[in-house]
C-alpha positions in Angstrom: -54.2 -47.2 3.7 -55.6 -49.5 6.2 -58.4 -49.4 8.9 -62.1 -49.2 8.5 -62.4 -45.9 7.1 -59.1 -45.2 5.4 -57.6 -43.4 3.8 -60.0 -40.3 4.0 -60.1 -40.7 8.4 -56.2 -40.9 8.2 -56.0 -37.7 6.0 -58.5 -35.9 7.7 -56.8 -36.9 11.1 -53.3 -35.6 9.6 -54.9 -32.1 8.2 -56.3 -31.7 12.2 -53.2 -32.6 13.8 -51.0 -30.4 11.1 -53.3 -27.1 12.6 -52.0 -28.2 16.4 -48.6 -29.7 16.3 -46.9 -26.3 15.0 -43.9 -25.3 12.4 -41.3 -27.4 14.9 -42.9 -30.6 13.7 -44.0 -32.3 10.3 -46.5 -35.0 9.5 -45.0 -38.0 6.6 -47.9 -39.6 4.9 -47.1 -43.5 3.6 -49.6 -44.9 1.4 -50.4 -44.6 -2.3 -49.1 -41.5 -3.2 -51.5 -40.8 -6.1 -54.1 -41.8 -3.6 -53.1 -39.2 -0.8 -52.8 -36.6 -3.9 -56.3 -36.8 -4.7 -57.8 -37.2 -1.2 -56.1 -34.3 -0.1 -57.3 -31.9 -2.8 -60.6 -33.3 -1.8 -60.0 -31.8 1.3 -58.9 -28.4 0.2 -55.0 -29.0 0.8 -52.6 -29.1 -2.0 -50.4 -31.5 0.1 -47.5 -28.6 0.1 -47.7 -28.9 4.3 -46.8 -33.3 4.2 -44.0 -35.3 2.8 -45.6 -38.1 0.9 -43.6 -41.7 0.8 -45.2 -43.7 -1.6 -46.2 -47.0 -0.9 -47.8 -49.4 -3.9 -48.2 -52.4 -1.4 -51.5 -52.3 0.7 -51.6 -54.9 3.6 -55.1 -55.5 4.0 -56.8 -56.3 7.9 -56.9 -60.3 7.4 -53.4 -60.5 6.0 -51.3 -62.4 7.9 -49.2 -60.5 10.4 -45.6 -62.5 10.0 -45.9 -62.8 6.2 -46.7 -58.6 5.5 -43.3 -57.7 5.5 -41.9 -60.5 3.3 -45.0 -60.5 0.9 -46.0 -56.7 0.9 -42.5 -54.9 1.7 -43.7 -51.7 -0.3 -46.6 -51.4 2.0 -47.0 -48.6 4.3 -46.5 -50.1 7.2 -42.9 -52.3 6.1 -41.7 -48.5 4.7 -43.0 -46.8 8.0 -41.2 -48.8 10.2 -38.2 -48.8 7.9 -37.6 -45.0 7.6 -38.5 -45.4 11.5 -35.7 -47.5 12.0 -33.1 -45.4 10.2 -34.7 -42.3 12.3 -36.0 -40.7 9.4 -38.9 -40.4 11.4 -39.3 -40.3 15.1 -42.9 -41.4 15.7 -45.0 -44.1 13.3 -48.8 -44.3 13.8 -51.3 -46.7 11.7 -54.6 -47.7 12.3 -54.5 -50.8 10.0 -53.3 -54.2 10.9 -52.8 -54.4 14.6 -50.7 -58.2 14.6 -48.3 -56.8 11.7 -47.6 -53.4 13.5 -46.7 -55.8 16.9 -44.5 -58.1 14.2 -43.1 -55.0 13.0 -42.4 -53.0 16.7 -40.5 -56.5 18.0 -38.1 -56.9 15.0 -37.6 -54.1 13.8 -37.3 -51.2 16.5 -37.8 -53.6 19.0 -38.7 -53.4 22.4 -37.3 -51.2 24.9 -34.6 -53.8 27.1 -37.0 -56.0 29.5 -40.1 -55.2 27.9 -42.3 -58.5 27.5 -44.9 -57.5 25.4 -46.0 -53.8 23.6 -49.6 -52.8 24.7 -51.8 -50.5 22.6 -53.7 -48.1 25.1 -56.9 -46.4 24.9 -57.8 -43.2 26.5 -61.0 -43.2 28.5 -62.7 -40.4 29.7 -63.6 -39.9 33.3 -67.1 -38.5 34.5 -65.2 -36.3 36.5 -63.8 -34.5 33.5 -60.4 -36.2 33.9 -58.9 -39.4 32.0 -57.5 -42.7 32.4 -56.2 -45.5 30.4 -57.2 -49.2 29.2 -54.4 -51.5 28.5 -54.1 -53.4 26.2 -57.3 -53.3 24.1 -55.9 -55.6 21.2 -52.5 -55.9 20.6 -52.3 -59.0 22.8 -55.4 -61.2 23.1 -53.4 -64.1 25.3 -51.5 -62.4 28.2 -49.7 -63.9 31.1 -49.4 -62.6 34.7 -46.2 -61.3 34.0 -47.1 -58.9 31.5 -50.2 -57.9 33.1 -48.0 -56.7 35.5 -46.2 -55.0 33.0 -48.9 -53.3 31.8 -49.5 -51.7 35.0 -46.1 -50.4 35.2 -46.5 -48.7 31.8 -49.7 -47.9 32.1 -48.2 -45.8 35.6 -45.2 -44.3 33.7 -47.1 -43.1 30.8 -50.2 -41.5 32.8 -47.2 -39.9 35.1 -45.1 -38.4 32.6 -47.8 -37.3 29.8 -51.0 -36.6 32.1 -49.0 -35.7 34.9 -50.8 -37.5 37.5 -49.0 -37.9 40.5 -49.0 -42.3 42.0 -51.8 -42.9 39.4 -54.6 -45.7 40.6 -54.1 -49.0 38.9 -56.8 -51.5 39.3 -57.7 -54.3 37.3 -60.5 -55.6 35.1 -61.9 -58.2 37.0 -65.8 -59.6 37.2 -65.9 -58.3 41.3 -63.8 -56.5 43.6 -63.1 -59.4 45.4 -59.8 -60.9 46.1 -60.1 -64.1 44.5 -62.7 -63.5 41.7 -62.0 -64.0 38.2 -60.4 -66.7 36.0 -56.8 -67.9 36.3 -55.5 -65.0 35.2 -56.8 -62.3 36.5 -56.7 -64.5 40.2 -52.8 -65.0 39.3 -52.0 -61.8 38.4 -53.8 -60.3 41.5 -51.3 -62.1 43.4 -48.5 -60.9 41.5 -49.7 -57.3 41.5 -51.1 -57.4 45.8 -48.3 -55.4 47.8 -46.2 -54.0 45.5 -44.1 -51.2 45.3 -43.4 -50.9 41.7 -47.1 -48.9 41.4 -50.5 -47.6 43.1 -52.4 -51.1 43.2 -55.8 -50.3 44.4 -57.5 -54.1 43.2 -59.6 -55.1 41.3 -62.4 -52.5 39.6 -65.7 -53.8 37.5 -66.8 -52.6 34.2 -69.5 -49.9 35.8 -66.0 -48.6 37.3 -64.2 -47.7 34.3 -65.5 -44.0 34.2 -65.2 -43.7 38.0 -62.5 -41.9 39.3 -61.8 -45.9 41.0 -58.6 -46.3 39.1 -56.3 -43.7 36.7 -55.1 -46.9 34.9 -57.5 -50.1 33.8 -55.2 -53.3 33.2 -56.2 -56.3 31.2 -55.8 -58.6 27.8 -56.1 -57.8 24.9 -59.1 -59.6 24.1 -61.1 -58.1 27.0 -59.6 -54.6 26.1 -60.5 -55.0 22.5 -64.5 -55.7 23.5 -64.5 -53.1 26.1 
């Protein structure tokens, strides 16, 4: 029920992905049932290929993130993670309120052992015909150098295993390619990241560079992800 054009971009997403993922998989819709009902029929489906989970509560983009699942614990996104938790489901995705979905991934599946911080990552499109991948563009607008570092690491692991690129570029989002440009962060976690072993640090890249084929995966914080 929440983002900028919900609910009909959520149902029209589910009614694409329903056509692509086959009969080995399903697609659960949370949200106001009688609401899903109607938008489906709009949309030529009688709702026969979803389970619906009905959820009266609607947690609205300013609400705030550590109060939704106290306040609102029939919204989508408390009963999502719920049924997530008791692996009724195996994968939850919302495009509404990004601080209550991190409140909600930390305490109630919680992170995977040694994991700092969740990122959200964004897909971006190379002019080569390839991709790459932006983390994080939101979830965390503060970061330290620590879980930049992270990032890349993740960032590595996930273009690897799902895009199958072999030692994937990382470079990160920095105002020159310099060594030593940038603000205490990015200066820091340049230090952090120089030399490694843990991934394919190739330095620093500039906005212009982000369709390039200069790095596979794009690290920085939230806040800068979110404007880019």
């Amino acid at each position: 029920m929440g983002g900028d054009f919900a609910p009909n971009s959520t149902i029209e997403g589910a009614l694409l992905a329903n056509k692509e993922i086959g009969e080995e998989c399903s697609i659960v819709l949370i949200g106001k049932k009688e609401i899903i009902e109607e938008k489906l029929l709009e949309f030529g489906s009688n709702g026969s290929e979803f389970e619906i989970l009905d959820a009266p509560d609607v947690v609205e983009m300013g609400d705030n993130p550590t109060k939704v699942f106290s306040q609102k614990p029939k919204s989508s996104i408390a009963i999502g993670f719920g049924v997530l938790q008791e692996k009724k489901i195996d994968a939850l995705c919302s495009v509404g309120n990004t601080g209550a979905l991190l409140v909600g991934s930390m305490y109630t599946v919680r992170a995977i052992p040694g994991i700092i911080r969740p990122s959200v990552t964004a897909v971006v499109p190379k002019e080569n015909g390839g991709v790459g991948i932006l983390l994080d563009v939101g979830t965390n607008a503060d970061c330290k150098p620590d879980v930049l570092y992270q990032f890349a690491i993740l960032g590595s692991l996930y273009l690897n295993l799902v895009y199958k690129i072999e030692n994937p570029k990382v470079g990160l989002l920095n105002i020159g390619k310099e060594e030593g440009k940038g603000n205490l962060l990015t200066q820091a976690t340049y230090s952090l990241m120089k030399g490694t072993s843990d991934f394919n640090f190739v330095g620093n890249i500039e906005g212009r560079d982000l369709f390039s084929d200069s790095a596979d995966v794009i690290v920085c914080d939230g806040f800068t992800g979110n404007v880019v």
